[in-house]
N, C-alpha and C positions, 0 to 999 in steps of 0.2 A: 143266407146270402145278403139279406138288405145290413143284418148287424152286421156283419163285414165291412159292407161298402161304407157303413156309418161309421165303424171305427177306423177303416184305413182314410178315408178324407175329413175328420171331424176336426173341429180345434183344439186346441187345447188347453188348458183351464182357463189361464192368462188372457187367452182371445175371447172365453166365454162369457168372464166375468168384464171386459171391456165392454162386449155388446151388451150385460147387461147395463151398464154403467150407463151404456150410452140412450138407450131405450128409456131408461129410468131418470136421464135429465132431459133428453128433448121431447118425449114422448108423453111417459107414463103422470109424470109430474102436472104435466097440464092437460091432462085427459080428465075428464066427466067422473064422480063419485063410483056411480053404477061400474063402467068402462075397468076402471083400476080396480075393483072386489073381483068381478070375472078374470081382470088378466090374472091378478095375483091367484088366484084359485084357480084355475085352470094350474098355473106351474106349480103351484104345491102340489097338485093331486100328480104333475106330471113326475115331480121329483118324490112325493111317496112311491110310486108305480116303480119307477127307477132304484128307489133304499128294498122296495121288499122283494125286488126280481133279483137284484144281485145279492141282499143275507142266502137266499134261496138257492142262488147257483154261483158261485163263490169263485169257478173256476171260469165263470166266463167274463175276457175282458172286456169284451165290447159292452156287454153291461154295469160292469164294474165301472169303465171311464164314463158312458152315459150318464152313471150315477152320479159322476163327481163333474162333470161337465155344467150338467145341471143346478147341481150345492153352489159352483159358480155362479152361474147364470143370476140366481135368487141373490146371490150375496152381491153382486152386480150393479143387480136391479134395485135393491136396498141402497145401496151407497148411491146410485143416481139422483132417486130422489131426495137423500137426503142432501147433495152436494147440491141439487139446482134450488130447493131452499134455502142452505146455503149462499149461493152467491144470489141471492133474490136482494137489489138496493131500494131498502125502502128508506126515502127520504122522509126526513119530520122536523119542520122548521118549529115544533113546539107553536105555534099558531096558526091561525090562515093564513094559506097561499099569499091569499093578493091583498095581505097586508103587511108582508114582507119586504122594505125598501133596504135593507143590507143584510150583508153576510158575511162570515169569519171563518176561516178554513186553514189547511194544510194544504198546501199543492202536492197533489200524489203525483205527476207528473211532469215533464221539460215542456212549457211553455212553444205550443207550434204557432207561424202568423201563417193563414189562409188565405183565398185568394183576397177578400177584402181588405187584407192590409188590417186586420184588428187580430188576437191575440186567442188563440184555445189552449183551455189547460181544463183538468180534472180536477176537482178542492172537496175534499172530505171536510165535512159541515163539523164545527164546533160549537156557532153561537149564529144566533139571527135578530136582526132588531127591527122595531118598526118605530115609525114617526111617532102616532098617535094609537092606543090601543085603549078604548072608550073614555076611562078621563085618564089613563094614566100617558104619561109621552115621553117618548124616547125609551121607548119598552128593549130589553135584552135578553134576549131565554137560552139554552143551549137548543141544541139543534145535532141531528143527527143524518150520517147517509154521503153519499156520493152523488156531484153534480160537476155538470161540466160551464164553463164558465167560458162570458166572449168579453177581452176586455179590449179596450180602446188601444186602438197602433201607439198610441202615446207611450203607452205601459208597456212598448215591447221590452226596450234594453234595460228594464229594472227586474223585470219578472226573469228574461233568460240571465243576470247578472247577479238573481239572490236565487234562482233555481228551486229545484224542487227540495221540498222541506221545509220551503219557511212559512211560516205564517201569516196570511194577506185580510186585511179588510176590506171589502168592497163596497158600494152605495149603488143602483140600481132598480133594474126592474125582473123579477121573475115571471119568465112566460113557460108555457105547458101546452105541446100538442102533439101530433101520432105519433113523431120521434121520440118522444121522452119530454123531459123537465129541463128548463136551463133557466140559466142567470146572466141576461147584458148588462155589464157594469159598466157605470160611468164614472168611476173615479179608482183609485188604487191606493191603498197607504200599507207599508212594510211595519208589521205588530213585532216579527221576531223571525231572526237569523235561521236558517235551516244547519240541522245539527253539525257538528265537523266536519265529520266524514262524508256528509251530502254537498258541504263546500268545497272539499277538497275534489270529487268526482265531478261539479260544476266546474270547476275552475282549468282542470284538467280537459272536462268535455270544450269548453268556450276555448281552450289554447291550441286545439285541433282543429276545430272548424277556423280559426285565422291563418293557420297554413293553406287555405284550400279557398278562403275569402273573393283573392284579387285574380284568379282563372276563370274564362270563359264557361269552362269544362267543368268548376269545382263544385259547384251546386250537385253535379250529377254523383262528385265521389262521395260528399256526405251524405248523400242519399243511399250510397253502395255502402258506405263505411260505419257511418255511425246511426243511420235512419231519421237526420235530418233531410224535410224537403221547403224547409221555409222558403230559399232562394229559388227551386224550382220554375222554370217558365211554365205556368200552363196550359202553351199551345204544346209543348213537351211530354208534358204527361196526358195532354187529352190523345197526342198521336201513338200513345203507346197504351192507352186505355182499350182505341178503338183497331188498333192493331193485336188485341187479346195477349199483351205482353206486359198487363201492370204489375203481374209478380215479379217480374225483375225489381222493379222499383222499392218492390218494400220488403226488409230485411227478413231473410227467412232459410228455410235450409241448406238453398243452394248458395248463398253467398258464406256463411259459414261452412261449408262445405270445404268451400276455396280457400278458407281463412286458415281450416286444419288441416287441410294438405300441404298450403303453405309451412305452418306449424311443423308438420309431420317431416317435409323434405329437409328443412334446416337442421331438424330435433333426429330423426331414426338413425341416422350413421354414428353420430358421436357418442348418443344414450342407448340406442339399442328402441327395441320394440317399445315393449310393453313401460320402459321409462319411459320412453317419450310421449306414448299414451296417455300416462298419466300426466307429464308436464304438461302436455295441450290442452287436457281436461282441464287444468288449475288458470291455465291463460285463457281459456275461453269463457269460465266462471267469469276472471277479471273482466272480461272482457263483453259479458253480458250486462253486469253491473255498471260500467261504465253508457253504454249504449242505455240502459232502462227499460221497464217493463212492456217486452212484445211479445205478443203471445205464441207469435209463430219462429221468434226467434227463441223463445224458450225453450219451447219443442226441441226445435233441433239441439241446443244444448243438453236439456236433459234426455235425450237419447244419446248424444255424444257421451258423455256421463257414464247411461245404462254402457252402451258400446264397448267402453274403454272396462267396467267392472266383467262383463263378460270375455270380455280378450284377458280379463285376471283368474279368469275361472271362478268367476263370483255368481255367472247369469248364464241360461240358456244363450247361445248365440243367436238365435233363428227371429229374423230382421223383422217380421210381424209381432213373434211376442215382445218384444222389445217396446214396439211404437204401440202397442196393447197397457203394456205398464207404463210407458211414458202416458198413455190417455190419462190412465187412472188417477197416476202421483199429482199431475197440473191440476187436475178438477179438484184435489184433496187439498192441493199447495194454495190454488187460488183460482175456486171454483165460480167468482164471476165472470175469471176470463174463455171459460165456456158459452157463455152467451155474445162473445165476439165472433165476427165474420173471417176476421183472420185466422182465431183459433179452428174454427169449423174446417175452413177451404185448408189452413196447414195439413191437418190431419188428415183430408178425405184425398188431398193433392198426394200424399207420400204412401197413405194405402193404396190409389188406384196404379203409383208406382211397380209397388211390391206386387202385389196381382196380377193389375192386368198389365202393366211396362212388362214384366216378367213373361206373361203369355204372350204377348204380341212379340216380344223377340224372339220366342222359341217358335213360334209361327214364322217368323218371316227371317229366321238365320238362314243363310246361305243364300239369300233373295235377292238381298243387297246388301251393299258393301258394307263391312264393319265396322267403317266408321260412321256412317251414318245409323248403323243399328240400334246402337246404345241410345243416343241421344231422342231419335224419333220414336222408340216404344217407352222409352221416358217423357216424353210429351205426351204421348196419347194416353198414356195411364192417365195421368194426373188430367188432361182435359176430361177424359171420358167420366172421371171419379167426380168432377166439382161443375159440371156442363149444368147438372139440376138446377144447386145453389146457386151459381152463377145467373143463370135464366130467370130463377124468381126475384135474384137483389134488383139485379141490371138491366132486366127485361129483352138482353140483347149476349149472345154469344162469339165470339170470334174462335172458329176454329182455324183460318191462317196463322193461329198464333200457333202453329203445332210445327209446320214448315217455317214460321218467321222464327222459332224458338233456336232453328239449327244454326242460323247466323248469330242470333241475337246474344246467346249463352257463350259462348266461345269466344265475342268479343267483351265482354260483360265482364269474363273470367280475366281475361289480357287487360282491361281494365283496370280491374278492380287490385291486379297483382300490378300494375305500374302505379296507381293512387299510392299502396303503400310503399314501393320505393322513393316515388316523391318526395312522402313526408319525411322519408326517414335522408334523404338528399337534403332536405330541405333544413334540417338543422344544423348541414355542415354548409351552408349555401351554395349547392350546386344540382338542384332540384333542375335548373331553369334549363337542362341537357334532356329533360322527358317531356317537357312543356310542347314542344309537336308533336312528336308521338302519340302522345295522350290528347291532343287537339287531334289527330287525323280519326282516332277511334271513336270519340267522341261522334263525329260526323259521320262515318260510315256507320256506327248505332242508328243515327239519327235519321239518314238515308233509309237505311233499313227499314224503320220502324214508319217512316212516312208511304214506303211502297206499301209496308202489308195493311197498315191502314185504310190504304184504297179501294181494298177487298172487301166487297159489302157482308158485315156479319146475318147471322142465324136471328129473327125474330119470332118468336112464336109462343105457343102456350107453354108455360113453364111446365104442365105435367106430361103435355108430349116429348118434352127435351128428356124429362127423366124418366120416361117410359121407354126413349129410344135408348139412352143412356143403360139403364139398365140390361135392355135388349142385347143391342151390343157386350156388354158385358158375358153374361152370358153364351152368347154365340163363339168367343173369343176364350173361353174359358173350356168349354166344349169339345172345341177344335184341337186345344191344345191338348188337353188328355182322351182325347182319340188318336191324335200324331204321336203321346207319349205312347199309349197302350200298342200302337203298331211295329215303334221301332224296338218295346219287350219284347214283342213276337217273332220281329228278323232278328235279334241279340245273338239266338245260338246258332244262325248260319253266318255272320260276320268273320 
């Protein structure tokens, strides 16, 4: 009876080898010598137990999938930790730290200005030099690693005007504390142009954002649109920080979401399905690449991606394994961006979607109205799943963001669909016809998100939030397949 239960609720490979994966880069990888010999031997003895019950009994599946559930799991847990070495940045300036007064790089990344008014960007190390290095002076070594750099406001409109790719020298001071390593420069000189094709997506991304320059309201589209928040007010995003609503703000599945439907409504009548499936796949590619490296907007692309080969009869359809192999391929593609807070909260937001969104609607259909259904068990998944995380970054939780989420998303979507008619208004000059509309929504967000702000959030011990968190969990999971197993049993008097 238990191998029953096992096989009819277990996951399947795809999911197993995920949670290995995932065990094996937050977990395994930074646990104690001792710690990792036990876990690892505990599962091999669990998956020998598992090879020699099914040679032995060949007819039975639930040990047969045990078996191969398990060959996952290890090969999972294998690939984790080899991925969280992987994306492991270890910087080597080739000398001592604090004898490092410049540095030479690539900029990995589009040049953000923060509240200070000075310049963030990412610069993979080439070369480092210092003043004096015992008698020798004006020392230059190569240098290795990924660091983030703060450069002067001065440097802004040269840095977003040569973009990412080019080659930058800086002169500075390198400091080092609980955050990480950084670099404040104080000066900036351009060594060499960013490749072609990096110009040409610069020059493209800078001819978007001055459509959107001289608006009130346009700071908030290329925040929706392209995942610039240079222009941003800060009292704007602190109200919608403390209003548990800063996912809207930064680009991620649900605004691509809006982008493929978008996509999909223009594209399915004329092409048909599964062409237009793919067309949107290839615009949204473009369209990631244009935008730059997010972790959480990558996600949604490559399951967009997975999605569209499964509507080809290429993939399982089944929406967990899907976002199980999208975990694995990002950690494989670019396995630092696993140690991001975006990439975390994307993944754990869209799993607690699928689960618990999925049980709290089947709970509470017919309770309330249907329109409200969808949207409100899609909130609560995704707070209930990232409530932990959440609690230990931020030290502070907003769950009115669950209720502010029902306004907030629906105008977000109306938004984000008039930004791009705008622009696309805007190059035959008669944009300035959406220019209130898109000012009244602007404000009703705004209103919005200043009400639910006033609702004092959740502080407390981060391992209570995820105690209850999981509790919850749980309890909701429970329910639901108690409600399922009831309405099997009324089935044959309906």
């Amino acid at each position: 009876m238990v191998a029953l239960s096992l096989f009819r609720f277990s996951f399947p490979p795809v999911q197993c080898a995920a949670l290995g994966a995932a065990a094996g880069f937050y977990f395994l990888y930074y646990a104690s010598f001792p710690v990792m010999i036990i876990t690892l031997t505990v599962l091999f003895l669990a998956f020998g137990l598992f090879q020699v019950l099914s040679s032995l009994n060949r007819q039975s599946r639930p040990l047969h999938f045990a078996f191969i559930c398990s060959t996952a799991l290890l090969i999972g847990l294998f690939f984790g930790v080899c991925a969280a070495d992987a994306g492991r940045n270890d910087i080597n300036f080739g000398m001592p730290e604090e004898k490092v007064t410049a540095i030479e790089g690539v900029l990995l990344e589009d040049p953000r200005v923060i509240s200070s008014g000075s310049v963030m960007a990412s610069l993979s190390l080439r070369a480092s030099c210092a003043e004096t290095f015992g008698a020798v002076k004006k020392l230059k070594v190569s240098a290795s690693g990924d660091i983030t750099v703060f450069f002067p406001k001065e440097s802004a409109d040269s840095l977003k005007n040569f973009g990412r790719g080019a080659v930058v020298f800086a002169e500075g001071v390198f400091r080092s504390s609980d955050r990480g390593k950084t670099f404040s420069a104080k000066s900036l000189h351009i060594v060499k142009n960013a490749p072609a094709m990096e110009r040409m997506r610069t020059g493209i991304r800078t001819g978007l954002i001055s459509h959107f320059s001289d608006e009130p309201w346009g700071a908030l589209s290329l925040a929706l649109l392209l995942g610039v928040r240079d222009n941003m007010d800060a009292d704007f995003i602190s109200l919608y920080r403390e209003a548990g609503l800063s996912y809207i703000l930064a680009l991620s599945g649900m605004h691509l979401a809006i982008i493929a439907a978008l996509i999909a409504f223009l594209l399915k009548k004329p092409l048909g399905l599964k062409a237009s499936a793919v067309t949107g796949m290839c615009l949204i590619i473009l369209y990631c690449l244009l935008v730059g490296p997010m972790p959480s907007l990558n996600r949604s692309a490559l399951m967009y991606v997975l999605g569209t080969l499964a509507l080809l009869g290429a993939l399982p359809r089944k929406a967990v394994s899907i976002l199980s192999l999208s975990f694995i391929l990002q950690l494989l593609i670019t396995p630092a961006a696993g140690n991001t807070l975006s990439f975390i909260l994307s993944y754990l937001a869209l799993l607690g979607i699928l689960i618990i969104g999925k049980a709290v609607a089947s709970l509470l259909a017919g309770k309330i109205p249907d329109f409200l259904l969808q949207p409100l068990s899609l909130s609560t998944g995704a707070f209930l799943a990232t409530a932990g995380v959440c609690s230990f970054t931020f030290g502070i939780i907003a769950p009115v963001g669950i209720i502010a989420g029902l306004a907030i998303v629906p105008l977000t979507t109306a938004f984000m669909i008039g930004s791009i008619i705008y622009l696309v208004l805007d190059f035959i000059s008669l944009s300035f016809i959406l220019n209130l509309p898109l000012a009244v929504l602007f404000k009703m967000m705004e209103v919005t998100a200043s009400i639910a702000a006033n609702v004092p959030g959740i502080s407390a011990d981060p391992f209570l939030i995820l105690a209850l968190s999981v509790l919850l969990l749980v309890f909701i999971v429970f329910f639901k397949r108690r409600r399922r197993s009831e309405l099997l049993k009324l089935r044959p008097f309906l």
